[in-house]
Short mmCIF file of the C-alpha atoms (twelve columns), coordinates in Angstrom:
data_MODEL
# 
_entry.id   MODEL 
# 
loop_
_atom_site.group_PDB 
_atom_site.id 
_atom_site.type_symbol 
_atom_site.label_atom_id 
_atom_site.label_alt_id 
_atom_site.label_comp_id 
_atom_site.label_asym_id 
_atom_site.label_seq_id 
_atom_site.Cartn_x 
_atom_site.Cartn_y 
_atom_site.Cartn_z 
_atom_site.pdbx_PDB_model_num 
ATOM 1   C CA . UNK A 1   86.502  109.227 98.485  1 
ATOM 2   C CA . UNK A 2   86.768  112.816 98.214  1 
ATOM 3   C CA . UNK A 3   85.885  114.759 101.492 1 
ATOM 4   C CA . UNK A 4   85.465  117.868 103.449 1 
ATOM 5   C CA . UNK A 5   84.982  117.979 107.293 1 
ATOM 6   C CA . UNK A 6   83.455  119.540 109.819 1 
ATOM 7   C CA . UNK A 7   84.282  120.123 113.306 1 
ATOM 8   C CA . UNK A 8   80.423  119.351 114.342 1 
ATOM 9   C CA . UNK A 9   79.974  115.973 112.765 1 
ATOM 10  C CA . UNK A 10  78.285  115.342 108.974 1 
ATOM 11  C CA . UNK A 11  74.793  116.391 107.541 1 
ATOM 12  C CA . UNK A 12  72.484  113.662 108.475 1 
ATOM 13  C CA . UNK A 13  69.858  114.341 105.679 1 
ATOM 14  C CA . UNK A 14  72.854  114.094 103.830 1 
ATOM 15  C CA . UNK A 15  74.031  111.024 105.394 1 
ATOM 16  C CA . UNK A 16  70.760  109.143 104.902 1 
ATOM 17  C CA . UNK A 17  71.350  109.162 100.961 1 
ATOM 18  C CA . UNK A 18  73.862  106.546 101.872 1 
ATOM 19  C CA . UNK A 19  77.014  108.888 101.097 1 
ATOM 20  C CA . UNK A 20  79.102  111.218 103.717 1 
ATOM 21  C CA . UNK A 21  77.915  115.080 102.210 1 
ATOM 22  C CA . UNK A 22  79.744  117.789 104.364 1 
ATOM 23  C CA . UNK A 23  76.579  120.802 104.580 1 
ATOM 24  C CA . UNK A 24  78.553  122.495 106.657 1 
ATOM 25  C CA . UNK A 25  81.434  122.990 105.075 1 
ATOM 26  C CA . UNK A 26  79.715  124.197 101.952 1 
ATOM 27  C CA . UNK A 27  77.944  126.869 104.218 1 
ATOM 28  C CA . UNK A 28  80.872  127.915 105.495 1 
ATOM 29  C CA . UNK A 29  82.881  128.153 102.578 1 
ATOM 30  C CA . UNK A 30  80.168  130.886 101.277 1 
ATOM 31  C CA . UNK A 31  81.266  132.929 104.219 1 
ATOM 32  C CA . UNK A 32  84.662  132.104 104.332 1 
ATOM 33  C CA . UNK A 33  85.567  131.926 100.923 1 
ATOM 34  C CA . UNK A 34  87.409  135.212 100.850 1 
ATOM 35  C CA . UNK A 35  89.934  133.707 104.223 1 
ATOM 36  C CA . UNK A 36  90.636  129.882 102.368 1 
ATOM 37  C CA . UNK A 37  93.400  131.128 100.976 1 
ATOM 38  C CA . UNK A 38  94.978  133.578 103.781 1 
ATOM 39  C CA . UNK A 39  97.809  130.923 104.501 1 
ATOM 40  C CA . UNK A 40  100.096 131.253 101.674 1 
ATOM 41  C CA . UNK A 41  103.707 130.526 100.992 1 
ATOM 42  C CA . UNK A 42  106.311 131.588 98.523  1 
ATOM 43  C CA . UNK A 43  107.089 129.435 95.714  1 
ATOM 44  C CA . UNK A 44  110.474 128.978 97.660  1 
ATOM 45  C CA . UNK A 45  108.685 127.066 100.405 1 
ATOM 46  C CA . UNK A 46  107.820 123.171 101.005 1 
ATOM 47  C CA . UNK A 47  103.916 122.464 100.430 1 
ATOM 48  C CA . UNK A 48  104.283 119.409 102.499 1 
ATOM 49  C CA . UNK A 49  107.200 119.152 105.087 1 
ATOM 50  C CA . UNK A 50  108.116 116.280 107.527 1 
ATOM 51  C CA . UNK A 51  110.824 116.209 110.311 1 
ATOM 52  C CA . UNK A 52  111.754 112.688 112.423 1 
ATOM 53  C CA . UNK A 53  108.143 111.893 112.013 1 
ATOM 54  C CA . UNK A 54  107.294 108.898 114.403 1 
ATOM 55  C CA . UNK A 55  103.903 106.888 115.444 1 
ATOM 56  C CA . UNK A 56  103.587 104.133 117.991 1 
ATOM 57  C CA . UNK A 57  101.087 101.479 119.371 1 
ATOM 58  C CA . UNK A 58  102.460 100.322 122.253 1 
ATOM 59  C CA . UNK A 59  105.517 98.451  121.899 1 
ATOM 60  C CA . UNK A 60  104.646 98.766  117.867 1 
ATOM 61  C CA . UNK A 61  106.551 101.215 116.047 1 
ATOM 62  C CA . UNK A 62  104.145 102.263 112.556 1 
ATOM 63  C CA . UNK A 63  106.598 105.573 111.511 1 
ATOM 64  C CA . UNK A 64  110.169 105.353 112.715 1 
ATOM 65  C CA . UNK A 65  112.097 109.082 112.028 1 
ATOM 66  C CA . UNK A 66  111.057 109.934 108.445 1 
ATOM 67  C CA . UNK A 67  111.625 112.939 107.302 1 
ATOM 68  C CA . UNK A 68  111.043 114.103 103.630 1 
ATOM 69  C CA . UNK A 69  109.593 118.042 101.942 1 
ATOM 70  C CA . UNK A 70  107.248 117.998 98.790  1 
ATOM 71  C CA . UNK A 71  107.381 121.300 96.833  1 
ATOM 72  C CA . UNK A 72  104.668 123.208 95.012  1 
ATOM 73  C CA . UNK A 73  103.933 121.801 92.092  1 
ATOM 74  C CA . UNK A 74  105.754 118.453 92.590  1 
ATOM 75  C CA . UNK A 75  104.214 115.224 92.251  1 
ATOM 76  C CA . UNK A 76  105.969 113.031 95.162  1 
ATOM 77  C CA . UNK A 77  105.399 109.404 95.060  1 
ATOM 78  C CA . UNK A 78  105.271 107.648 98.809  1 
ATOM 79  C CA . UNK A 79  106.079 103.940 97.834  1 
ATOM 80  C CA . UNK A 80  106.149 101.080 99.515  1 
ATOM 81  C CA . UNK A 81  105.358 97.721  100.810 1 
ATOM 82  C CA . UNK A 82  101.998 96.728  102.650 1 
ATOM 83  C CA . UNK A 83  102.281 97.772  105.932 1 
ATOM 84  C CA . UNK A 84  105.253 100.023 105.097 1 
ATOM 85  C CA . UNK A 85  103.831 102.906 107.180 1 
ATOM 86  C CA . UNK A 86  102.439 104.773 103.729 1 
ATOM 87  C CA . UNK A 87  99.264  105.405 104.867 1 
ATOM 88  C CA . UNK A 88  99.957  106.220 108.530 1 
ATOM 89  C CA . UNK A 89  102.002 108.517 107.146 1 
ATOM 90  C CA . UNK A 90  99.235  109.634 104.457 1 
ATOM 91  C CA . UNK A 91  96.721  110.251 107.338 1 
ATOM 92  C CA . UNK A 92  99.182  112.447 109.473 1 
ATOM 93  C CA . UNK A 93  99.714  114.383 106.825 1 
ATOM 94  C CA . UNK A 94  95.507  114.715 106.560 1 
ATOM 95  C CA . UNK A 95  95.183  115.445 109.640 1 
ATOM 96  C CA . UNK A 96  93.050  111.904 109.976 1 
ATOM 97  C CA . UNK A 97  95.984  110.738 112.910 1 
ATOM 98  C CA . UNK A 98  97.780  111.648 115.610 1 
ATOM 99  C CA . UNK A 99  101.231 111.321 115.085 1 
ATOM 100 C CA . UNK A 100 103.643 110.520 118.477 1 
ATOM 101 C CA . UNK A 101 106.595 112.818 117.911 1 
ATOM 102 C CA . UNK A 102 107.887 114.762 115.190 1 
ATOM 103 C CA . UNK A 103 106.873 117.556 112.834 1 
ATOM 104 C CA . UNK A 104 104.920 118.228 110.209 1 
ATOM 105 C CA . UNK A 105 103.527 121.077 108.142 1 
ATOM 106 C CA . UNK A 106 101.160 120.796 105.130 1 
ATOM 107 C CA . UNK A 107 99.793  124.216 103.186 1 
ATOM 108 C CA . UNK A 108 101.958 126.140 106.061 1 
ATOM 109 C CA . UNK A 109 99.551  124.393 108.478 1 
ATOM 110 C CA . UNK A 110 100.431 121.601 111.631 1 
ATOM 111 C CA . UNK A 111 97.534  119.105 110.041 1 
ATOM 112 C CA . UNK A 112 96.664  118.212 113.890 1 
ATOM 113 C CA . UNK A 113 95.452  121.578 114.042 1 
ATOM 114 C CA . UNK A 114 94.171  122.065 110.269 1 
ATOM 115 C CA . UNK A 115 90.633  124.281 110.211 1 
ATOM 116 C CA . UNK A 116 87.900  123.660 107.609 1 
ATOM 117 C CA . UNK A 117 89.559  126.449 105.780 1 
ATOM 118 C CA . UNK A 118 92.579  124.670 105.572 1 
ATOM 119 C CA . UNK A 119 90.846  121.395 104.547 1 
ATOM 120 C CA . UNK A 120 88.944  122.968 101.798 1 
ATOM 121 C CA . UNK A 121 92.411  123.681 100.431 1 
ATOM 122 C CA . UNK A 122 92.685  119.641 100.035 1 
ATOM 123 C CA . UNK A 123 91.368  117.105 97.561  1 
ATOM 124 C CA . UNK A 124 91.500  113.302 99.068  1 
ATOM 125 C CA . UNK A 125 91.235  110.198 97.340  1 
ATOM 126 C CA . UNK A 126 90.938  107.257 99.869  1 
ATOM 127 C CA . UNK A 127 92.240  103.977 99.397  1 
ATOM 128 C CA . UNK A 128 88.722  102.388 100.160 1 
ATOM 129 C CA . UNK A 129 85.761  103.247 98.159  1 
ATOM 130 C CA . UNK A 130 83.141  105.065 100.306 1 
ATOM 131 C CA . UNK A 131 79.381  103.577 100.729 1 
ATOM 132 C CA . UNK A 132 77.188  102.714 97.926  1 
ATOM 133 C CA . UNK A 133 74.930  105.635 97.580  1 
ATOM 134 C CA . UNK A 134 70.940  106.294 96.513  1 
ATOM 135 C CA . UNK A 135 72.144  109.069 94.075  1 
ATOM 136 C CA . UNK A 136 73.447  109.475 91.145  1 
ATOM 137 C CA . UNK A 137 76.590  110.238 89.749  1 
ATOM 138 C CA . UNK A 138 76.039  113.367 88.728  1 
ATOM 139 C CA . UNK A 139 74.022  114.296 91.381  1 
ATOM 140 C CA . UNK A 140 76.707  113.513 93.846  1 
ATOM 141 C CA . UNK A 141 79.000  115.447 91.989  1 
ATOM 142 C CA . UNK A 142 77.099  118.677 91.443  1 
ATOM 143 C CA . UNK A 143 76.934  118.433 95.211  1 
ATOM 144 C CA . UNK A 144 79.975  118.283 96.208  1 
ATOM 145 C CA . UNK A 145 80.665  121.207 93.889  1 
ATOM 146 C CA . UNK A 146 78.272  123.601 95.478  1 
ATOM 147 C CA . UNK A 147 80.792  123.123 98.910  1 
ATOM 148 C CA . UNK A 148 83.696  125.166 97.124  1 
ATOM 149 C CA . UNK A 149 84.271  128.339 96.213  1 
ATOM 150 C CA . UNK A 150 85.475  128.059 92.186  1 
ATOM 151 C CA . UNK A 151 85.094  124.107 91.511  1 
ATOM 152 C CA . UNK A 152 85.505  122.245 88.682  1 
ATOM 153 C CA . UNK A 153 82.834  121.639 85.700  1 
ATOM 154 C CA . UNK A 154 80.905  118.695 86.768  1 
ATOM 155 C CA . UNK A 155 80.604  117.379 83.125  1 
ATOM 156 C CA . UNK A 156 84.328  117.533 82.700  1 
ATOM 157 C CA . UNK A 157 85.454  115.835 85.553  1 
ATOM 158 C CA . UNK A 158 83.097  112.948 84.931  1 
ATOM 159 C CA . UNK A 159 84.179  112.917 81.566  1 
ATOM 160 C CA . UNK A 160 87.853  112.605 82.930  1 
ATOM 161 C CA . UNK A 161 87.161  109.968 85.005  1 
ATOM 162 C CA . UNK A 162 85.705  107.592 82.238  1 
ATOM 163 C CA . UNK A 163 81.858  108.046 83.415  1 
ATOM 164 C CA . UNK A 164 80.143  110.116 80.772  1 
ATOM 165 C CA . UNK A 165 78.138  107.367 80.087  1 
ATOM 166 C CA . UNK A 166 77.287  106.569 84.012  1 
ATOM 167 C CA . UNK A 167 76.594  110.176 84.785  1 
ATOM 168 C CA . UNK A 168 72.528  109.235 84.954  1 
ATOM 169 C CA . UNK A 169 73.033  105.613 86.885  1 
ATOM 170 C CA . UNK A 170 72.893  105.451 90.864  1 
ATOM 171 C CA . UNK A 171 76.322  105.125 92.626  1 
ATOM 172 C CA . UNK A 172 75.029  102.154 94.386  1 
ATOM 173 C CA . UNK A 173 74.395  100.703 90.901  1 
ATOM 174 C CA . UNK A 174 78.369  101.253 89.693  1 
ATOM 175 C CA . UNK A 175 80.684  98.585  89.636  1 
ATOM 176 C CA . UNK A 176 83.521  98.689  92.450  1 
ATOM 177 C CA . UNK A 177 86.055  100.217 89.751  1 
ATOM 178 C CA . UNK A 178 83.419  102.625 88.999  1 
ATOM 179 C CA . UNK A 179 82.775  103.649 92.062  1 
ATOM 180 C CA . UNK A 180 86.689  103.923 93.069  1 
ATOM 181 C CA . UNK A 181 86.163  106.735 89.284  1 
ATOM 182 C CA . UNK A 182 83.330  108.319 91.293  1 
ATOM 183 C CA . UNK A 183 86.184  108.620 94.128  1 
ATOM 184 C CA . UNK A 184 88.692  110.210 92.425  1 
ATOM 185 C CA . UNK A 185 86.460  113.016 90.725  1 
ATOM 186 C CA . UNK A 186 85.194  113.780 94.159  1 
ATOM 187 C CA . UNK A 187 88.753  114.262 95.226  1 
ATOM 188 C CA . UNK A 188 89.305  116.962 92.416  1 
ATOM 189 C CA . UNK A 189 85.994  118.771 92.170  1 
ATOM 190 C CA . UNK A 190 86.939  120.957 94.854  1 
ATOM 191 C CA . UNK A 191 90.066  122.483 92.266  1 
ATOM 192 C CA . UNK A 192 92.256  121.225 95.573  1 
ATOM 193 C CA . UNK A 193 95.773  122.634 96.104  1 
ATOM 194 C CA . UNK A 194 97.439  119.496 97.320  1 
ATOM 195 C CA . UNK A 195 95.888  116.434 96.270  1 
ATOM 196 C CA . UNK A 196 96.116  113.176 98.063  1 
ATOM 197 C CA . UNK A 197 95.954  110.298 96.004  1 
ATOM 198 C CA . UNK A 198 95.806  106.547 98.026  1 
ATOM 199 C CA . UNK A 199 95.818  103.710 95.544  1 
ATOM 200 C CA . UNK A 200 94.025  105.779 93.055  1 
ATOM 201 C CA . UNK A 201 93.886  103.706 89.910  1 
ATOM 202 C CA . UNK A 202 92.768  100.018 92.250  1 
ATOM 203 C CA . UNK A 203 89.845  98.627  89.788  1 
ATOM 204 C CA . UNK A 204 90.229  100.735 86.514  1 
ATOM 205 C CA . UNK A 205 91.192  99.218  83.510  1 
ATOM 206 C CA . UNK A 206 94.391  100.125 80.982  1 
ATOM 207 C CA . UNK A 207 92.884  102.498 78.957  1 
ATOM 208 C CA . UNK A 208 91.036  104.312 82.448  1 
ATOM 209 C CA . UNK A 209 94.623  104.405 83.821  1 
ATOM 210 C CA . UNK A 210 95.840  106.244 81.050  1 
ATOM 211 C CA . UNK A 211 92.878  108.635 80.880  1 
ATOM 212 C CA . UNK A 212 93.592  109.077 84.396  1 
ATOM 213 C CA . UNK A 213 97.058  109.880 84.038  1 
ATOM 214 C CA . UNK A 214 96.597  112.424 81.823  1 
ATOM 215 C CA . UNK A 215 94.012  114.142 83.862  1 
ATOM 216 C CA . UNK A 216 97.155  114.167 86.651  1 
ATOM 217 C CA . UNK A 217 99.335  115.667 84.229  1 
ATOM 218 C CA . UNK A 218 96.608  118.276 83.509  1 
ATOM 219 C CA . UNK A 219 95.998  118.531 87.252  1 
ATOM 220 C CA . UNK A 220 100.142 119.465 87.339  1 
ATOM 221 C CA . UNK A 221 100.422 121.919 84.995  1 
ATOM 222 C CA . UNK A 222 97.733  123.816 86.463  1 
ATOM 223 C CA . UNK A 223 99.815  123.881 89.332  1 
ATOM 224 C CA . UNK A 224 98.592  121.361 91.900  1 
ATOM 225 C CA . UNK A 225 100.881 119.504 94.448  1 
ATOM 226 C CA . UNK A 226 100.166 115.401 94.430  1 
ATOM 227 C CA . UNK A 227 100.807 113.145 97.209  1 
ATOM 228 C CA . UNK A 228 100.472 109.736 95.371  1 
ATOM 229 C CA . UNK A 229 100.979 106.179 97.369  1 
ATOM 230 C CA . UNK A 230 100.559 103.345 93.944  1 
ATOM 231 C CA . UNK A 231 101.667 99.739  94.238  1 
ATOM 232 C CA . UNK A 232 101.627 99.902  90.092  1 
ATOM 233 C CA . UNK A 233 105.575 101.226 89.952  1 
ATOM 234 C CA . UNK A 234 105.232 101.906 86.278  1 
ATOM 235 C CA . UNK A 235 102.162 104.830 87.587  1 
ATOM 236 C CA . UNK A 236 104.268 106.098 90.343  1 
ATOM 237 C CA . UNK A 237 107.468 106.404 87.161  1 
ATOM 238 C CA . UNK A 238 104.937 108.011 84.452  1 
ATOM 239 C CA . UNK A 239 103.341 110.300 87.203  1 
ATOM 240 C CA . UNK A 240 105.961 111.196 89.750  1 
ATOM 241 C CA . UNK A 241 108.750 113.882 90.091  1 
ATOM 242 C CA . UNK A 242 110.565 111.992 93.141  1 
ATOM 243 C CA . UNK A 243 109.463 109.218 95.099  1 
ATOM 244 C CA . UNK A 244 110.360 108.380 98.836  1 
ATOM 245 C CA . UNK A 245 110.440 104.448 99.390  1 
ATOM 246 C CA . UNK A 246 109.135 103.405 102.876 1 
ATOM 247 C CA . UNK A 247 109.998 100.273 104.760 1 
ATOM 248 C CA . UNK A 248 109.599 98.834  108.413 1 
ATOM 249 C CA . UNK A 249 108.191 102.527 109.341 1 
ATOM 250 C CA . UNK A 250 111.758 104.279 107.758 1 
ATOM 251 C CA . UNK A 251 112.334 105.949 105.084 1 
ATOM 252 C CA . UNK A 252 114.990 103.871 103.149 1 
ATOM 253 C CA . UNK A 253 115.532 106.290 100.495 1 
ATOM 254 C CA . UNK A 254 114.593 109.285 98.383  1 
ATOM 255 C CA . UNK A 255 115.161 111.139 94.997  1 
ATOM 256 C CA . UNK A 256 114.267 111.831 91.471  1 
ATOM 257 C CA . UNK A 257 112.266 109.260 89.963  1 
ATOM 258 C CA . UNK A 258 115.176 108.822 86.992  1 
ATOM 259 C CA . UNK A 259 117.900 108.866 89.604  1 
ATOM 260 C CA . UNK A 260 116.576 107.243 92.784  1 
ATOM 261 C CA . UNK A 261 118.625 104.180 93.867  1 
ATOM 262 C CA . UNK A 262 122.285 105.482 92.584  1 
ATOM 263 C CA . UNK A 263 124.104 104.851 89.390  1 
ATOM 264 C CA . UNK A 264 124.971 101.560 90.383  1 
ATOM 265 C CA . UNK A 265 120.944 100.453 90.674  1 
ATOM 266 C CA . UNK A 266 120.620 101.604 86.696  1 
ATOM 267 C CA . UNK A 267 123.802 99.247  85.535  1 
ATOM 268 C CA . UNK A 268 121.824 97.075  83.031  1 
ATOM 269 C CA . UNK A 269 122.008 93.747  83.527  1 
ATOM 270 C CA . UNK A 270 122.617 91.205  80.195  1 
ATOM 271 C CA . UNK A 271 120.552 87.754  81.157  1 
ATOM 272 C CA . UNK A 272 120.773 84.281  78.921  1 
ATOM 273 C CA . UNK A 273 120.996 80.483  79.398  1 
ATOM 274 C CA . UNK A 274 123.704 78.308  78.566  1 
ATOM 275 C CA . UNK A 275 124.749 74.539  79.566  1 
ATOM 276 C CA . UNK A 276 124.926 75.421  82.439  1 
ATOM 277 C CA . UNK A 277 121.523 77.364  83.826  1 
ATOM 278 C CA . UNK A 278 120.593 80.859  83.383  1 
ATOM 279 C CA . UNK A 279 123.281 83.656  83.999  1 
ATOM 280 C CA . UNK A 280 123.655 87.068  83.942  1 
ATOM 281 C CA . UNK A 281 125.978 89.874  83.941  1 
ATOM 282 C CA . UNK A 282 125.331 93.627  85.341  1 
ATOM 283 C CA . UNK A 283 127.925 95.778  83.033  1 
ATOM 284 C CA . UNK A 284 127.823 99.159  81.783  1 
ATOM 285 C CA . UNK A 285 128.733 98.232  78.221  1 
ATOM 286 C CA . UNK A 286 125.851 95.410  77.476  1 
ATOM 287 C CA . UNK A 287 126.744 95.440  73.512  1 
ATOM 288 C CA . UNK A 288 129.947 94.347  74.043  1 
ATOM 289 C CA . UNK A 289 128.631 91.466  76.280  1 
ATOM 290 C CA . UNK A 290 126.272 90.543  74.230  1 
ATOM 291 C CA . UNK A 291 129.543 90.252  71.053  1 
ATOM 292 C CA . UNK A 292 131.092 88.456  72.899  1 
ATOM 293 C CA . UNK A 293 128.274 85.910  73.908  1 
ATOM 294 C CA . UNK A 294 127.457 85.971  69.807  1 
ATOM 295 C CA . UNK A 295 131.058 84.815  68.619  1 
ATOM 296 C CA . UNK A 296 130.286 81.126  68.329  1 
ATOM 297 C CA . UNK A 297 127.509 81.845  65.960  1 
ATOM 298 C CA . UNK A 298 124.719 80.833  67.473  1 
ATOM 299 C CA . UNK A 299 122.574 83.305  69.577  1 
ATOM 300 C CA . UNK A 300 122.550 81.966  73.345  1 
ATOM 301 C CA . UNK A 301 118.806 81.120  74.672  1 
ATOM 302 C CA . UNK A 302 116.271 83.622  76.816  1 
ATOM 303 C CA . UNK A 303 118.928 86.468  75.737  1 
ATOM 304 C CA . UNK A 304 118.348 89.866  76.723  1 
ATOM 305 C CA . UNK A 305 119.602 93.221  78.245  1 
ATOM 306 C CA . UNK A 306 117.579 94.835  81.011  1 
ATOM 307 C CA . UNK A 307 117.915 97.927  81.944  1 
ATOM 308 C CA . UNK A 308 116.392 98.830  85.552  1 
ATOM 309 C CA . UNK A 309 113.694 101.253 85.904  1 
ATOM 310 C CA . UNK A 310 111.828 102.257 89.186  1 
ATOM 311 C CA . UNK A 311 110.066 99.019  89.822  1 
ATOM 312 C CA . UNK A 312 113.420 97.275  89.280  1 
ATOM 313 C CA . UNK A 313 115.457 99.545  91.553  1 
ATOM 314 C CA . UNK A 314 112.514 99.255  94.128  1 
ATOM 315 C CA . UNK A 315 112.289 95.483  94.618  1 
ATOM 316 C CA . UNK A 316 116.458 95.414  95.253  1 
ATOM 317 C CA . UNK A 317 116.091 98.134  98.001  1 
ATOM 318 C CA . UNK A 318 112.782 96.689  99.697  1 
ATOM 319 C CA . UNK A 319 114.541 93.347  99.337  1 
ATOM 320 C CA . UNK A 320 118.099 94.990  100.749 1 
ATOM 321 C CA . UNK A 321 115.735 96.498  103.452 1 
ATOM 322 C CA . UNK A 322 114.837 93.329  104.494 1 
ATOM 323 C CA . UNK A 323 117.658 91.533  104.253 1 
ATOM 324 C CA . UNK A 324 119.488 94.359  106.878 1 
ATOM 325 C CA . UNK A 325 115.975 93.356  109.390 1 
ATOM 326 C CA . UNK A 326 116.823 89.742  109.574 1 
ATOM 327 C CA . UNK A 327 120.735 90.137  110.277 1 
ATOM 328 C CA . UNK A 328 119.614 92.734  112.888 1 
ATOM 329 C CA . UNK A 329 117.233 89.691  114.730 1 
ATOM 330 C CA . UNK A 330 119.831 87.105  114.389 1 
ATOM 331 C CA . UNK A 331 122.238 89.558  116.065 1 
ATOM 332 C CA . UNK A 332 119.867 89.799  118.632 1 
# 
């Protein structure tokens, strides 16, 4: 869910209502409000910046060298398999984990050593819903907002989050997909600089997904830098600037959404069946294939031209990436 922290623990009047509610934070934004944004960078400068970033368990490496910047402004998608290394990575960057070697800087700041002013600069959006709560919506919402110095509308971020009509119900009472809505809008209330976005869209339906996009897109051109991690590619395409692809703890690539993967990954591919099973061809002049395969009059079965997008040129690399791991173990 969205969160603020505090170096002394959580209200526990607060915590009784069945929901994590930072006092402190909002207490000390009142006094601080005029230092949360002393840190600040030129336009020239990476939000988010990562150098050889590594994390270990024992013998287990999570985060093996990766090394990627996110600019201001940019929405940078962090995709990936399960247990890729995403949300290590993710909570590094949060300042939720240690990491074992390596650098990082987020908002100008090492997270390890990120201040509440600092976090009040961020908007989170966990990947697990947070505990069913003996409050309402709104109620949760308006206070939430009362922790930051220039917030959102409450209204309009329920609104945005497809809960207009929940806005009187108890969060305990919400279905899981409307509580994940109740996460999100907790995540943005605070009007955050860089927003972290785990899994954002898990439980909502089509038409929330869209809604929710365009609240991103609005969240953009006001300015704000997203983190997103998505297993729905076609999100991550709609949404993102550039997207980093994570596997076995590395970072296996990186680029513009449009160009990520090389020319060679966007060759479309013509696909049909004939006597003999189903074929295909990868070509750069598909209409010409496809001539050739209509000269005996007939048109041949299950034909069609492909062209790969993101979730296309993701499988082959995650599936190249793997491929590369088991040669290494039989070498072994």
């Amino acid at each position: 869910m969205g969160m603020g922290w505090d170096g002394m623990g959580w209200d526990e009047g607060a915590a009784s209502t069945g929901w994590w509610m930072p006092a402190s934070v909002g207490r000390r934004l009142v006094r601080r409000s005029a230092r949360v944004h002393d840190v600040r960078m030129t336009d020239s400068e990476a939000v988010v910046s990562v150098r050889d970033l590594r994390k270990t368990y024992g013998a287990f490496v999570a985060l093996d060298g990766v090394s990627f910047d996110i600019q201001r402004g940019e929405t940078f998608a962090l995709l990936g398999p399960n247990g890729a290394g995403k949300s290590t990575t993710i909570e590094i960057l949060e300042g939720y984990r240690d990491r074992t070697s390596g650098d990082a800087s987020v908002l100008g700041v090492d997270p390890h050593r990120g201040g509440i002013p600092w976090k009040a600069r961020l908007g989170i959006v966990l990947q697990n819903t947070g505990e069913q709560g003996d409050v309402t919506v709104k109620e949760q919402l308006t206070a939430f907002a009362s922790y930051y110095p220039n917030p959102r509308n409450v209204d309009q971020v329920i609104e945005s989050v497809g809960l207009a009509e929940k806005s009187k119900t108890l969060i305990k009472r919400l279905s899981g997909g409307q509580r994940r809505r109740v996460d999100v809008a907790l995540g943005i209330i605070g009007r955050p600089e860089l927003l972290f976005l785990d899994e954002p869209t898990t439980g909502f339906d089509p038409e929330a997904r869209h809604q929710f996009w365009d609240l991103i897109r609005s969240l953009k051109a006001e300015g704000t830098t997203i983190l997103l991690t998505t297993h729905y590619l076609d999100e991550a395409a709609q949404l993102g600037d550039r997207a980093g692809i994570i596997a076995g703890g590395k970072l296996i690539e990186i680029g513009k959404i449009d160009e990520i993967g090389g020319a060679d990954a966007r060759i479309p591919i013509v696909r049909w069946t004939d006597s003999t099973g189903p074929q295909e061809r990868r070509t750069n002049e598909p209409g010409a294939v496809v001539a050739e395969l209509m000269k005996s009059g007939t048109e041949p079965k299950d034909l069609e031209v492909v062209r790969p997008g993101l979730e296309d040129v993701y499988l082959q690399l995650v599936a190249a990436n793997d491929v590369k791991k088991d040669d290494k173990e039989l070498a072994r």
